[in-house]
Backbone and ligand atoms as CSV (ligand in chain L), in Angstrom:
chain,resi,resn,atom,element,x,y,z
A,1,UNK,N,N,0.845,-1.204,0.000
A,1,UNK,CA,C,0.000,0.000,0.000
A,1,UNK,C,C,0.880,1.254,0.000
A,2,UNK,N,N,0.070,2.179,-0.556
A,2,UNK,CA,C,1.110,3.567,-0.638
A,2,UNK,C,C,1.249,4.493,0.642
A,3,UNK,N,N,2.653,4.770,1.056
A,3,UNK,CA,C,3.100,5.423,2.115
A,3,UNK,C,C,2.667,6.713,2.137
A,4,UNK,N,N,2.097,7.491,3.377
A,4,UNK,CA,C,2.048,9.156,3.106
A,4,UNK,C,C,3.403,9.549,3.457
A,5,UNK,N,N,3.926,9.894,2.499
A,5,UNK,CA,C,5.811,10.567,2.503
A,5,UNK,C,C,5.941,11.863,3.827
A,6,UNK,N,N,6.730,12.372,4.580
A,6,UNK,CA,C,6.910,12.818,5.507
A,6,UNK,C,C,5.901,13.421,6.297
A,7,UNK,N,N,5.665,12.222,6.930
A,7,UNK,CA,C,4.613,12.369,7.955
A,7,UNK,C,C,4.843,11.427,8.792
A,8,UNK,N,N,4.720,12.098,9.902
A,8,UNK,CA,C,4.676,11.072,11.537
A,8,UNK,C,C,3.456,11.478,12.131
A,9,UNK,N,N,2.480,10.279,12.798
A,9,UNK,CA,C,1.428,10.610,13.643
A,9,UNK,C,C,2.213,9.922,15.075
A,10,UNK,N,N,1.593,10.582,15.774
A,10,UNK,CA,C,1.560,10.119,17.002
A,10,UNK,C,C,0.547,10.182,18.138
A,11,UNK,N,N,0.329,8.803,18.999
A,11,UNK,CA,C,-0.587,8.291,19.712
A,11,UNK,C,C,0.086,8.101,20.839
A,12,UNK,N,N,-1.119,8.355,21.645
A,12,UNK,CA,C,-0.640,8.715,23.424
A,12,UNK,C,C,-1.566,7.406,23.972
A,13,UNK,N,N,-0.873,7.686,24.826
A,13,UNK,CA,C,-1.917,6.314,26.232
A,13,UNK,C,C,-1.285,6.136,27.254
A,14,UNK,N,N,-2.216,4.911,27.721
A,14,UNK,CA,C,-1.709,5.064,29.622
A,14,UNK,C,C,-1.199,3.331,29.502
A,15,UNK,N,N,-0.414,3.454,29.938
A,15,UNK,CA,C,0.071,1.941,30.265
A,15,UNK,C,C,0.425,2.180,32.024
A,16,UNK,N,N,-0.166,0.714,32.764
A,16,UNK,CA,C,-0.158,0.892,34.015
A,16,UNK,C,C,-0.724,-0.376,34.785
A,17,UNK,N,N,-0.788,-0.101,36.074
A,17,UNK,CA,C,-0.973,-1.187,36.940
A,17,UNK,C,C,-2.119,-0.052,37.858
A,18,UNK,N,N,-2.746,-1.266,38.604
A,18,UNK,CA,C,-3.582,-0.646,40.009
A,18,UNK,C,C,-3.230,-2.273,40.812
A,19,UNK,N,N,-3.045,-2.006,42.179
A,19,UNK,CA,C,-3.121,-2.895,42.698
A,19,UNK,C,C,-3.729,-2.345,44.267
A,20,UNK,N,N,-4.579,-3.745,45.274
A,20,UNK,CA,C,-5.384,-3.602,46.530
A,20,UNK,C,C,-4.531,-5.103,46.856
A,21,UNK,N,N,-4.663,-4.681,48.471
A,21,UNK,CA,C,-4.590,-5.711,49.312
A,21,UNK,C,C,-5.716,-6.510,49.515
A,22,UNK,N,N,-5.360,-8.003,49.965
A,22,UNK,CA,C,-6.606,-9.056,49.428
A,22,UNK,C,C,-6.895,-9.036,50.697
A,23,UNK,N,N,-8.572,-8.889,51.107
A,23,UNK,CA,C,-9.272,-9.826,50.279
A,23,UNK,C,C,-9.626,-8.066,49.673
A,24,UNK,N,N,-10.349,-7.893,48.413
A,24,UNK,CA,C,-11.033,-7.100,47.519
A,24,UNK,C,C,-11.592,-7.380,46.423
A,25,UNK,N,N,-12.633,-6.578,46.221
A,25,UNK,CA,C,-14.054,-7.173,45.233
A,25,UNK,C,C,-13.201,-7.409,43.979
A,26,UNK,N,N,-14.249,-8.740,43.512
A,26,UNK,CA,C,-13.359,-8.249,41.916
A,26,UNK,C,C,-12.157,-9.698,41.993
A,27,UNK,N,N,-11.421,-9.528,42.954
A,27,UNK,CA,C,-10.398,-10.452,42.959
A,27,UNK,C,C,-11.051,-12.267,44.069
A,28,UNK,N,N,-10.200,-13.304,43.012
A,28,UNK,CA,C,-10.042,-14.668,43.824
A,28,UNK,C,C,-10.575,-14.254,45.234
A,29,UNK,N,N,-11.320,-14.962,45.655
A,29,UNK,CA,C,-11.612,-15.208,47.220
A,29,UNK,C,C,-11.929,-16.721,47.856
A,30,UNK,N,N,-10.909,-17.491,48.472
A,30,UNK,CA,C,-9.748,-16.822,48.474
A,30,UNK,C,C,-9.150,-16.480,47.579
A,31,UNK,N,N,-8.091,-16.443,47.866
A,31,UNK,CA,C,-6.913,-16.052,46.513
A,31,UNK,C,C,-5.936,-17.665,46.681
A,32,UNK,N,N,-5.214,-17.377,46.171
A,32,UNK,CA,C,-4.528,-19.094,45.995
A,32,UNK,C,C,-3.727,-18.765,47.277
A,33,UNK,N,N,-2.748,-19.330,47.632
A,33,UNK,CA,C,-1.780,-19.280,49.496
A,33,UNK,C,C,-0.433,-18.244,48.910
A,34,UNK,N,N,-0.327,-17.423,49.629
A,34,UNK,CA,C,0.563,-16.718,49.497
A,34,UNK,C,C,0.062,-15.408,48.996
A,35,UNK,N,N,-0.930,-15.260,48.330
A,35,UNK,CA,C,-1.299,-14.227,47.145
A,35,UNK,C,C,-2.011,-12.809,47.872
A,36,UNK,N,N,-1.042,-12.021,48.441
A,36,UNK,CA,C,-1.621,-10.635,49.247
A,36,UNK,C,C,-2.142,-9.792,48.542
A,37,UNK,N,N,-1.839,-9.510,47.044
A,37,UNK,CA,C,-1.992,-8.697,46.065
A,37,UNK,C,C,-3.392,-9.177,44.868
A,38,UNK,N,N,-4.233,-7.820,44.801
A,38,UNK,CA,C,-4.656,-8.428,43.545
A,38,UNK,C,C,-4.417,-7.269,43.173
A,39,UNK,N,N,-3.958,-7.112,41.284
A,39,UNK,CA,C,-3.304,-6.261,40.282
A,39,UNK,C,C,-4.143,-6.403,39.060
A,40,UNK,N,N,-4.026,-4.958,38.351
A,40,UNK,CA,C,-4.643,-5.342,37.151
A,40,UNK,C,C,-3.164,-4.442,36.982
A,41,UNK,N,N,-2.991,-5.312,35.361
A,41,UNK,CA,C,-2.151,-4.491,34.152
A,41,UNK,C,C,-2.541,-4.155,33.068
A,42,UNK,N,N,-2.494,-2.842,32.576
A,42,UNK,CA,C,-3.426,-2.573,31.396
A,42,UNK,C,C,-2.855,-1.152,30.520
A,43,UNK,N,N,-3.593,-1.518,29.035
A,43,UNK,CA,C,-2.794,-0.182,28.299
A,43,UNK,C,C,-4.328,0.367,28.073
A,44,UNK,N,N,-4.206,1.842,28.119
A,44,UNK,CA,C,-6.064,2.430,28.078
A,44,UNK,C,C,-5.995,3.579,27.474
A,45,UNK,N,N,-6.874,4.691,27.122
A,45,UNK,CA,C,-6.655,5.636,26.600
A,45,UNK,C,C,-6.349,6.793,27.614
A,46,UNK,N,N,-5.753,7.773,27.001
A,46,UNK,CA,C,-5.653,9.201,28.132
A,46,UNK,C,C,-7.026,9.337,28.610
A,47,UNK,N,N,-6.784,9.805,30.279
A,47,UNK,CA,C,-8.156,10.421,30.965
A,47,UNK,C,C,-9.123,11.119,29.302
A,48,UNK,N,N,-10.229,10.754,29.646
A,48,UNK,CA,C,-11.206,11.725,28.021
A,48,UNK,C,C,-10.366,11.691,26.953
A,49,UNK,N,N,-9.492,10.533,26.101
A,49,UNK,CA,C,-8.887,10.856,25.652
A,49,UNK,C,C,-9.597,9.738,24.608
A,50,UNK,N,N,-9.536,9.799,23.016
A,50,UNK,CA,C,-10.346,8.858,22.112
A,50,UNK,C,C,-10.209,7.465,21.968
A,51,UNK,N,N,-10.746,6.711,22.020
A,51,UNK,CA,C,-10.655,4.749,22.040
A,51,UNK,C,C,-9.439,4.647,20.932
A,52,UNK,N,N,-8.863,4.097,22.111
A,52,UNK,CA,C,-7.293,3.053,21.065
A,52,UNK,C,C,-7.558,2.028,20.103
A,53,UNK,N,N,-9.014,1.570,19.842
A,53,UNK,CA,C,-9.059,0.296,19.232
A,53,UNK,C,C,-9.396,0.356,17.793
A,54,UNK,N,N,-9.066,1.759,17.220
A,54,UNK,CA,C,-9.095,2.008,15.826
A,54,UNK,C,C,-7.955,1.554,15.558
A,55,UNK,N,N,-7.095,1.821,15.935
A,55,UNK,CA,C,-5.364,1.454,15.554
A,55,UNK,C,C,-4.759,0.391,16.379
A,56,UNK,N,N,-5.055,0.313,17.961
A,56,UNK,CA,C,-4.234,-0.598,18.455
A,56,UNK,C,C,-5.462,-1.785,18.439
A,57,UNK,N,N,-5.354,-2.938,17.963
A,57,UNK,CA,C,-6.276,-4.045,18.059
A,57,UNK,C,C,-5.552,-5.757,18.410
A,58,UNK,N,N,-4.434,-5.226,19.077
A,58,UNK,CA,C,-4.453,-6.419,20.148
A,58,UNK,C,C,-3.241,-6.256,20.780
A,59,UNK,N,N,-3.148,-6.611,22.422
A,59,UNK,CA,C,-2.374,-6.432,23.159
A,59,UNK,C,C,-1.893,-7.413,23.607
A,60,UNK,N,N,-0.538,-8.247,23.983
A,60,UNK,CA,C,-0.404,-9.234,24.779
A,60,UNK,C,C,0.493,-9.310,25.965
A,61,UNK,N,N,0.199,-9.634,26.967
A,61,UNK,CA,C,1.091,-9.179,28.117
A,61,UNK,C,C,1.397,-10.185,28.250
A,62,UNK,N,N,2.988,-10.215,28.641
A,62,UNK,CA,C,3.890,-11.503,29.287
A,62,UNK,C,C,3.708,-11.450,30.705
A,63,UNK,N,N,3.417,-12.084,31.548
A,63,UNK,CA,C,3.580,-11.942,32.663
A,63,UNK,C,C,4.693,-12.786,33.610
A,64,UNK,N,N,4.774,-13.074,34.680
A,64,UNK,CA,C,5.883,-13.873,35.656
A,64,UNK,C,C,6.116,-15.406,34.865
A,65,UNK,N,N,6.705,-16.113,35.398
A,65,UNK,CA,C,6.752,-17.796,34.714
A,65,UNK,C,C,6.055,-18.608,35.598
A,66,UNK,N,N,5.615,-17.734,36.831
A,66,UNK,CA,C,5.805,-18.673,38.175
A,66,UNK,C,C,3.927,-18.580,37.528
A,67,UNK,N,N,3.565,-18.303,36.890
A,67,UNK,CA,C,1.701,-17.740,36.633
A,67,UNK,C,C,1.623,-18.727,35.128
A,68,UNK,N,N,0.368,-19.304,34.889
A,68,UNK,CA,C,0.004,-20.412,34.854
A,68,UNK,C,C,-0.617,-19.318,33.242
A,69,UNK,N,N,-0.057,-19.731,32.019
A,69,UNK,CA,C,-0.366,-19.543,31.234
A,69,UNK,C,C,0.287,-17.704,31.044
A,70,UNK,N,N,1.376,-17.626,31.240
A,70,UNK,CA,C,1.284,-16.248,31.626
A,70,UNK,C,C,1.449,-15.508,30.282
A,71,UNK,N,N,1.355,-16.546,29.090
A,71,UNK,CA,C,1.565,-15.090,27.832
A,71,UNK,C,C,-0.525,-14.636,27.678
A,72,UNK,N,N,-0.533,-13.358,28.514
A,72,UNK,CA,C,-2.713,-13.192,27.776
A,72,UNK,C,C,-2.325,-11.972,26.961
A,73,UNK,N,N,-3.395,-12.812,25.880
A,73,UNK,CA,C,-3.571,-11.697,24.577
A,73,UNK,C,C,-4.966,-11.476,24.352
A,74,UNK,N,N,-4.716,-9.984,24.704
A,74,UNK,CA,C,-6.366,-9.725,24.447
A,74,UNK,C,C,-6.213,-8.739,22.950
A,75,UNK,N,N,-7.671,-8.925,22.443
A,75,UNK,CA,C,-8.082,-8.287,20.905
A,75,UNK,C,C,-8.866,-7.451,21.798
A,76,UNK,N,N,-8.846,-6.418,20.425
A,76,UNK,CA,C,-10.072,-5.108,20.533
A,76,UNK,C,C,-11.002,-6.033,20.403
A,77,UNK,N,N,-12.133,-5.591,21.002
A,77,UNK,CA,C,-12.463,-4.292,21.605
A,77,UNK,C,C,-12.075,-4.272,23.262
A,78,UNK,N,N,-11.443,-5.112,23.402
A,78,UNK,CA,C,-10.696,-5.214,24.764
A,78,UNK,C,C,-11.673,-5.261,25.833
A,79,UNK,N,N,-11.598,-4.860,26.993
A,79,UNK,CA,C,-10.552,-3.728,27.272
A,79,UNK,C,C,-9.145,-4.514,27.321
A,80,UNK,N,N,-8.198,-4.133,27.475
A,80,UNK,CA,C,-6.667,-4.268,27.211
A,80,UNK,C,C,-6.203,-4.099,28.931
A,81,UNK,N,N,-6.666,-4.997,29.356
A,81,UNK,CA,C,-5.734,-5.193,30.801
A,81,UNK,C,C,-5.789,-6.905,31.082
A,82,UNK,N,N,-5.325,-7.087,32.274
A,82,UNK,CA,C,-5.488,-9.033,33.000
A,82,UNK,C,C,-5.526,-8.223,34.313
A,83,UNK,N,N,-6.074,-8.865,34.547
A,83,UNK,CA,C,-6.775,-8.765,36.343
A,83,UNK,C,C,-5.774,-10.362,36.968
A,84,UNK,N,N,-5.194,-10.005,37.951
A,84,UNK,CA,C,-4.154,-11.132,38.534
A,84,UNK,C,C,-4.183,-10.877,40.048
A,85,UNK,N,N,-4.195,-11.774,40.598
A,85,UNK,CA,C,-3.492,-12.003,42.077
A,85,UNK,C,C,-2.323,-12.805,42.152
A,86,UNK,N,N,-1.498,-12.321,43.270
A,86,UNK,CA,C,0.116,-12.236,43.492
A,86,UNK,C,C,0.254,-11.676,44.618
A,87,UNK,N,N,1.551,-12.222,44.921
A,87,UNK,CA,C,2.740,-12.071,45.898
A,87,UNK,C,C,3.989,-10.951,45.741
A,88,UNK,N,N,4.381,-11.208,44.001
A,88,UNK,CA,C,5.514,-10.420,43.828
A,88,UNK,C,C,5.178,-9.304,42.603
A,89,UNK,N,N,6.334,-8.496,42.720
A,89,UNK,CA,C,6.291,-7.624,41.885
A,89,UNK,C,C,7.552,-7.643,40.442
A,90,UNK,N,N,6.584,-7.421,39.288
A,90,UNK,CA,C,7.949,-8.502,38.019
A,90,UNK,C,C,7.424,-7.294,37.165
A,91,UNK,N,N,8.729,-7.324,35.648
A,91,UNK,CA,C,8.172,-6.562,34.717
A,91,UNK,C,C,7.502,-7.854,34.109
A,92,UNK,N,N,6.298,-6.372,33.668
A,92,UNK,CA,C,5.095,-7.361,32.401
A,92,UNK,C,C,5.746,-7.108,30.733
A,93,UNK,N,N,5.774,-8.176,30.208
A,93,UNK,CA,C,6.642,-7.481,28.755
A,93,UNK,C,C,5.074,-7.502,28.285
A,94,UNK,N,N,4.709,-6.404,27.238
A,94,UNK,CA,C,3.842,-5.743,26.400
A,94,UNK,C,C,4.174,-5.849,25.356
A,95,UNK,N,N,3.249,-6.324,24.012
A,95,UNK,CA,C,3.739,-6.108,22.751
A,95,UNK,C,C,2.209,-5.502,22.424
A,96,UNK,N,N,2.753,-4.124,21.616
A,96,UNK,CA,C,1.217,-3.808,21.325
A,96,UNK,C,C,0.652,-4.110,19.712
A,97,UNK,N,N,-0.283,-4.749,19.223
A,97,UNK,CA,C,-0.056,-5.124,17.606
A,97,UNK,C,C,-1.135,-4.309,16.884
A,98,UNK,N,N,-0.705,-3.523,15.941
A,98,UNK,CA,C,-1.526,-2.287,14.922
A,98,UNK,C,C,-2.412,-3.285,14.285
A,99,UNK,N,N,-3.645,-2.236,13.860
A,99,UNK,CA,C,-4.204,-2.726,12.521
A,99,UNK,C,C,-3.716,-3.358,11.254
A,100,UNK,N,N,-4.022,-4.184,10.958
A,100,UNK,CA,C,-3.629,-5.286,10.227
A,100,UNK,C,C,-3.247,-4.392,8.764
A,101,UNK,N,N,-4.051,-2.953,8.186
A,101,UNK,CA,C,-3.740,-2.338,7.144
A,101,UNK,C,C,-2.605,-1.653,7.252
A,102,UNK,N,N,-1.876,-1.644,8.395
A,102,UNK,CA,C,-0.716,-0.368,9.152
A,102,UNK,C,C,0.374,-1.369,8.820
A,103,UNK,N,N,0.675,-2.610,8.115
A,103,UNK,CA,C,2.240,-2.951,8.225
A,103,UNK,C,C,3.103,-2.810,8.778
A,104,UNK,N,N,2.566,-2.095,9.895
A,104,UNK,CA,C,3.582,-1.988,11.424
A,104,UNK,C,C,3.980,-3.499,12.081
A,105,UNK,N,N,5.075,-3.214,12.160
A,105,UNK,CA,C,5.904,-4.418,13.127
A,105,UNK,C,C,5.145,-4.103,15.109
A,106,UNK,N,N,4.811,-5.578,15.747
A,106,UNK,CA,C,4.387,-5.284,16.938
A,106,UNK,C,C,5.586,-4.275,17.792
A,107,UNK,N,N,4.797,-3.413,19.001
A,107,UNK,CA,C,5.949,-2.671,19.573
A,107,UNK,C,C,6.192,-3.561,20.954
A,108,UNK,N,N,7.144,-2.864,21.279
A,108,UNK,CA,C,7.587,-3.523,23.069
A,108,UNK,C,C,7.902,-2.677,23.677
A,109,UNK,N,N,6.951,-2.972,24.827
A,109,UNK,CA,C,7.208,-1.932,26.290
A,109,UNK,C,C,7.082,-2.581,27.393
A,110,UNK,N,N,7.810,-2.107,28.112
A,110,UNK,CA,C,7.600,-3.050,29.912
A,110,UNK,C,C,7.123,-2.230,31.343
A,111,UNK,N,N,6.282,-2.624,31.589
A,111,UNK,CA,C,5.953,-2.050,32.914
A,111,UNK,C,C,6.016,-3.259,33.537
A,112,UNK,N,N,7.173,-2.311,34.770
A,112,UNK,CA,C,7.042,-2.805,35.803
A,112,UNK,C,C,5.763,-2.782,37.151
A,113,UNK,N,N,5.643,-3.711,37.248
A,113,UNK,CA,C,4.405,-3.413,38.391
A,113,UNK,C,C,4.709,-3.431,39.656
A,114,UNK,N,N,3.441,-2.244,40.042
A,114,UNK,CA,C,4.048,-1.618,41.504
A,114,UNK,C,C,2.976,-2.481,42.512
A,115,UNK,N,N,3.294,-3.277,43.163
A,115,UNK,CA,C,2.601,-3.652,44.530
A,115,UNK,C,C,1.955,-2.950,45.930
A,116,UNK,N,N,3.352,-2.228,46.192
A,116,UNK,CA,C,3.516,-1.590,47.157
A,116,UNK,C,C,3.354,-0.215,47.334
A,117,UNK,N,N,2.596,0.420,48.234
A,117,UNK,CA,C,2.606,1.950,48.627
A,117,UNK,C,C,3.724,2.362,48.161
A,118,UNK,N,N,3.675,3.735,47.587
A,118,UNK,CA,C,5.303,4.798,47.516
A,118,UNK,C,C,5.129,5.797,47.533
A,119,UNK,N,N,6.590,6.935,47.083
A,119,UNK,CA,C,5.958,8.159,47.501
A,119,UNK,C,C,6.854,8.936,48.851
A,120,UNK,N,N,6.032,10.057,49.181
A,120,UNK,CA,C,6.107,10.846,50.383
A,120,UNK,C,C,4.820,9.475,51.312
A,121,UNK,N,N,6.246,9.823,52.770
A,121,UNK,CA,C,5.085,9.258,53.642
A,121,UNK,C,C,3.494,9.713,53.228
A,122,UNK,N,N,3.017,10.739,53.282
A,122,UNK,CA,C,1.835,11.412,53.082
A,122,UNK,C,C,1.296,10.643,52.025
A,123,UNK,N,N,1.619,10.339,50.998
A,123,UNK,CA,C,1.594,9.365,49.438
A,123,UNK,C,C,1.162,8.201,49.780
A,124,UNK,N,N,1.847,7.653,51.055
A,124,UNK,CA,C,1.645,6.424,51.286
A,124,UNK,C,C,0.987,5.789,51.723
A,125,UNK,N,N,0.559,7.205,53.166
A,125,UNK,CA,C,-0.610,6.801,53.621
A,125,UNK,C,C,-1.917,6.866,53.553
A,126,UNK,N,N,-1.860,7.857,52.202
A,126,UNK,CA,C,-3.209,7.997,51.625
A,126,UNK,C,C,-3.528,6.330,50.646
A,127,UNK,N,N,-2.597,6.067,50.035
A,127,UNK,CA,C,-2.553,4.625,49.080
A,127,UNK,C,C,-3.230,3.548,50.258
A,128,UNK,N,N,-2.048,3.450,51.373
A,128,UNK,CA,C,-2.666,2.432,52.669
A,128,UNK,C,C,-3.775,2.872,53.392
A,129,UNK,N,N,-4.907,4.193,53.356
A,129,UNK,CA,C,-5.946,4.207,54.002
A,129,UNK,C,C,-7.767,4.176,52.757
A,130,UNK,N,N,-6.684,4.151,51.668
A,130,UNK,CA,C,-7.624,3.712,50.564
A,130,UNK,C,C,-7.347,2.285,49.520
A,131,UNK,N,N,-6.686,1.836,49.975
A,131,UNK,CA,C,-5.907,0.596,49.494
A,131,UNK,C,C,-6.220,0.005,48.127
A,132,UNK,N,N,-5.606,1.433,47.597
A,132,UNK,CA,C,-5.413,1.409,46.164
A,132,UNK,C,C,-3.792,2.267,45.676
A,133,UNK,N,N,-3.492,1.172,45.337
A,133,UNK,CA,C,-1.816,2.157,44.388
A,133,UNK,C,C,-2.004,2.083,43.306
A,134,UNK,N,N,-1.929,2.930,42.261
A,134,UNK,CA,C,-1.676,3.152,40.786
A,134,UNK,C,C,-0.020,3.710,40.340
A,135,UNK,N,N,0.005,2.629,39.803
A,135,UNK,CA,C,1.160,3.340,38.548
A,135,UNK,C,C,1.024,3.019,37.623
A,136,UNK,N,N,1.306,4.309,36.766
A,136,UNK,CA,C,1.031,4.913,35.691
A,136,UNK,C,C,2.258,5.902,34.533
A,137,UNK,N,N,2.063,5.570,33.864
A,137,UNK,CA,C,3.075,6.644,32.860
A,137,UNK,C,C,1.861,7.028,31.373
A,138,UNK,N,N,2.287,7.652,30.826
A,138,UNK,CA,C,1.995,7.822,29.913
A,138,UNK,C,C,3.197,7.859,28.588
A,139,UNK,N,N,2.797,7.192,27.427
A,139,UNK,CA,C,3.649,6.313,26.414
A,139,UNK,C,C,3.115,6.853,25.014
A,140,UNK,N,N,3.943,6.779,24.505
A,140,UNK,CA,C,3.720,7.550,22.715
A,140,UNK,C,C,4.109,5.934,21.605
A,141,UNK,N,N,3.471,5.937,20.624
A,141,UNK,CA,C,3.930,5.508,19.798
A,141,UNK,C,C,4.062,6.343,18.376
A,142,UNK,N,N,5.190,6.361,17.488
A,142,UNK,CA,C,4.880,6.924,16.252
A,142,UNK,C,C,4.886,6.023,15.342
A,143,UNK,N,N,4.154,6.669,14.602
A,143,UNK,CA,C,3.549,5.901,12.741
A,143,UNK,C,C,4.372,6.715,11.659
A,144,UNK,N,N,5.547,6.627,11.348
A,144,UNK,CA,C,6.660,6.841,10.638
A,144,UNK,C,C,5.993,6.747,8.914
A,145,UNK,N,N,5.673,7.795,8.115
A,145,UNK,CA,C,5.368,6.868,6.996
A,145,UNK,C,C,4.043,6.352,6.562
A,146,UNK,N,N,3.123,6.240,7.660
A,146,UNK,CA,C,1.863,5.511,7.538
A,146,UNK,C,C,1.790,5.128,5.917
A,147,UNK,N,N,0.631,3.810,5.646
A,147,UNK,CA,C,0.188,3.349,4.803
A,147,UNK,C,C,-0.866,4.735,4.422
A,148,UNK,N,N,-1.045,5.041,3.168
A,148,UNK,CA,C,-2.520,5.701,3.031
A,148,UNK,C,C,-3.976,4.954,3.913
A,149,UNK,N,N,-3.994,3.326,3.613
A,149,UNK,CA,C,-4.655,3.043,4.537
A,149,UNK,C,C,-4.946,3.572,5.743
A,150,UNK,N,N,-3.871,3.190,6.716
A,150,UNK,CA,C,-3.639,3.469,8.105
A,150,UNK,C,C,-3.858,4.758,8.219
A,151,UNK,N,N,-3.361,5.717,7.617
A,151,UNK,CA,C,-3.316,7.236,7.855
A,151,UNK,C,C,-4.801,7.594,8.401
A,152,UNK,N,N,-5.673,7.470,6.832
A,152,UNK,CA,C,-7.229,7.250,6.918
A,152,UNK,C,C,-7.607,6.631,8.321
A,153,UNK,N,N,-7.094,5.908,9.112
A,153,UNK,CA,C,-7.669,5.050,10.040
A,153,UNK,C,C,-7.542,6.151,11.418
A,154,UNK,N,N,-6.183,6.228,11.311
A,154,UNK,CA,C,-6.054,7.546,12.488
A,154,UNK,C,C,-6.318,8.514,12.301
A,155,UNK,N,N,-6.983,8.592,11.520
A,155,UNK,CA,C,-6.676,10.927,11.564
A,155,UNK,C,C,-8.412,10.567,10.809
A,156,UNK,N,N,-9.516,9.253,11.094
A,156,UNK,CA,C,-10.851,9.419,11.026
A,156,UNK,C,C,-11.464,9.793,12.523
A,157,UNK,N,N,-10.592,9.585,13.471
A,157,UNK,CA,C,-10.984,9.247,14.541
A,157,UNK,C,C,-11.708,10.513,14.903
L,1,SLL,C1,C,11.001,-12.536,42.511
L,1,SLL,N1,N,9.977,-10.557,41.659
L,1,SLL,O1,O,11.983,-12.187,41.880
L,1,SLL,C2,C,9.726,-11.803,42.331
L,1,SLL,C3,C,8.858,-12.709,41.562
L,1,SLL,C4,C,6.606,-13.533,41.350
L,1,SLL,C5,C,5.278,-13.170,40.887
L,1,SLL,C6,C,7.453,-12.322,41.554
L,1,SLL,C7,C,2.440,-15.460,41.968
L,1,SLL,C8,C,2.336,-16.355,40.775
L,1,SLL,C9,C,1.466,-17.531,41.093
L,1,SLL,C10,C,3.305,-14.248,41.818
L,1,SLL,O2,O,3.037,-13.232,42.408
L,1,SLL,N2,N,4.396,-14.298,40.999
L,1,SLL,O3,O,1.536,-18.065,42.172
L,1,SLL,O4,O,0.675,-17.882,40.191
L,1,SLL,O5,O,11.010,-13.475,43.272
């Protein structure tokens, strides 16, 4: 397919973790022996920011070895996270895979996941009196080139 010649788009998002101390809704009850943590890992759009699943349409997270099937690949329409309970804290390898018209090669990113309160004491003890931690970044990908296809796909949104 034909390339649009000097042009880069670029796409924003949230790649991240939330994790609660067990027991909490939502998660194993019990949880398996050992398992203090339940975590979600997930790639999502910016706060009000437009659905990723025009362009990004499938995500797969690697997770620990010690976790029982740990390569999950989810397709659009997602949502694009795994909900897990755990003990430890590991990087998740991420490959994110474009629309099939975009001839993009999958990308790789790693978040590490946060378990534990951090921060200013003050940080911490707001996380431990609502027993919720988030981490979070926010992540770019660029489209170098786009297909005319693809172009059309992002810039309909
Ligand atoms: C370490 N970073 O180096 C830790 C490993 C292990 C994560 C973290 C439970 C998996 C399961 C779990 O939390 N694994 O039991 O399914 O030792």
């Amino acid at each position: 397919s034909k390339r649009v010649r000097n042009t880069t788009i670029r796409r924003h998002f949230i790649i991240g973790n939330e994790s609660h101390l067990l027991p909490y809704a939502g998660y194993a009850n019990p949880a398996p022996d050992n398992h203090t943590k339940g975590w979600k890992v997930y790639v999502r759009p910016l706060p009000n920011g437009p659905d990723l699943t025009t362009w990004l349409k499938k995500v797969q997270f690697k997770l620990h070895h010690t976790y029982t099937d740990a390569s999950r690949t989810i397709e659009a329409p997602g949502p694009y996270e795994v909900s897990e309970t755990g003990y430890g804290e590991f990087g998740v390898e991420i490959r994110l895979y474009f629309a099939s018209e975009s001839g993009e090669k999958a990308v790789y990113r790693e978040h590490y996941l946060v378990l534990a309160p951090y921060g200013s004491e003050e940080q911490k003890a707001k996380m431990e009196r609502e027993n919720l931690v988030v981490a979070e970044r926010m992540e770019t990908v660029e489209f170098n080139e786009p297909t005319m296809e693809f172009f059309k796909t992002l810039t309909s949104e």
